[in-house]
VMD Tcl script that draws the C-alpha trace (Angstrom):
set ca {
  {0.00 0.00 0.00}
  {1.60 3.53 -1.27}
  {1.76 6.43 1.96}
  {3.63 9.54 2.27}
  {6.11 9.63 4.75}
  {6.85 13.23 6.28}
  {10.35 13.56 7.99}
  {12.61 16.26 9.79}
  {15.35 17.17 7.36}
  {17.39 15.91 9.36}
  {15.73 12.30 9.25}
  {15.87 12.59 5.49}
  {19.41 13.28 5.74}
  {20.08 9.98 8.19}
  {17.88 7.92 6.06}
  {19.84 8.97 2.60}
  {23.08 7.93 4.22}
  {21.99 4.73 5.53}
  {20.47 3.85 2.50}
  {23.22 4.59 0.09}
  {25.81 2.69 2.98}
  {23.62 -0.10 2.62}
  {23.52 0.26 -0.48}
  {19.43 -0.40 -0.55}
  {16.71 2.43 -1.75}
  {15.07 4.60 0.82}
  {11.93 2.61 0.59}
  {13.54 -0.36 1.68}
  {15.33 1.30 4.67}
  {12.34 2.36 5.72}
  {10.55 -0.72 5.10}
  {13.10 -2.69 6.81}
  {13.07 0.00 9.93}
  {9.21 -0.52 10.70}
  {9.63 -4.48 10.30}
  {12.58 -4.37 13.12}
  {10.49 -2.10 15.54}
  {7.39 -4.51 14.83}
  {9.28 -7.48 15.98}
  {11.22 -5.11 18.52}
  {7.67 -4.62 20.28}
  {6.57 -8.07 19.91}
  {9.68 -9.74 21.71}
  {8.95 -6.69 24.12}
  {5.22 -7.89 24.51}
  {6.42 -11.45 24.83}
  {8.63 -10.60 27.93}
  {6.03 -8.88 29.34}
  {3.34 -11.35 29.11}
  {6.34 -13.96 30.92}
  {6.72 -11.18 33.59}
  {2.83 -11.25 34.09}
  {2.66 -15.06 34.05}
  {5.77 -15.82 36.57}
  {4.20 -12.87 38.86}
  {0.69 -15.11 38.65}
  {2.89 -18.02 39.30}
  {5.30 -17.21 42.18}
  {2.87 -14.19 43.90}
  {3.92 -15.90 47.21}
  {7.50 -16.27 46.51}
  {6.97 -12.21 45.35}
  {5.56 -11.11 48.14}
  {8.10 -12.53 50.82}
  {10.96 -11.49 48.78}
  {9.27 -8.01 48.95}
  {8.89 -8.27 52.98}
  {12.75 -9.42 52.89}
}
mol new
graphics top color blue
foreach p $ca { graphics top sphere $p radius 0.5 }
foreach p [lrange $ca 0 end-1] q [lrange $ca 1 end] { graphics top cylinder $p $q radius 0.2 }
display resetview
């Protein structure tokens, strides 16, 4: 799906020179940027939902090692 994408100059200007040091278009920079922040948050959500779950888990342990 086409989109405009608005940037900072200075954006514009870090985005040219990554792209032409990787030697891949701006498009797929920026393509490639938004697929490593959508996995970024996903591993983020993942430890997160494991934080939730051992808290479930271990709420006794928890709570004397927070009266320790």
């Amino acid at each position: 799906m086409a989109m405009t994408l608005r940037l900072t100059a200075e954006l514009d200007q870090n985005l040219e020179a990554t792209s032409e040091r990787l030697g891949i278009s701006k498009q797929q920079a920026v393509t490639k940027a938004v697929e490593m922040y959508i996995d970024a948050m996903a591993e983020r959500q993942q430890v997160l939902d494991a934080m939730d779950a051992l808290m479930v888990q271990d709420k006794k342990l928890m709570e004397r090692l927070a009266d320790a």
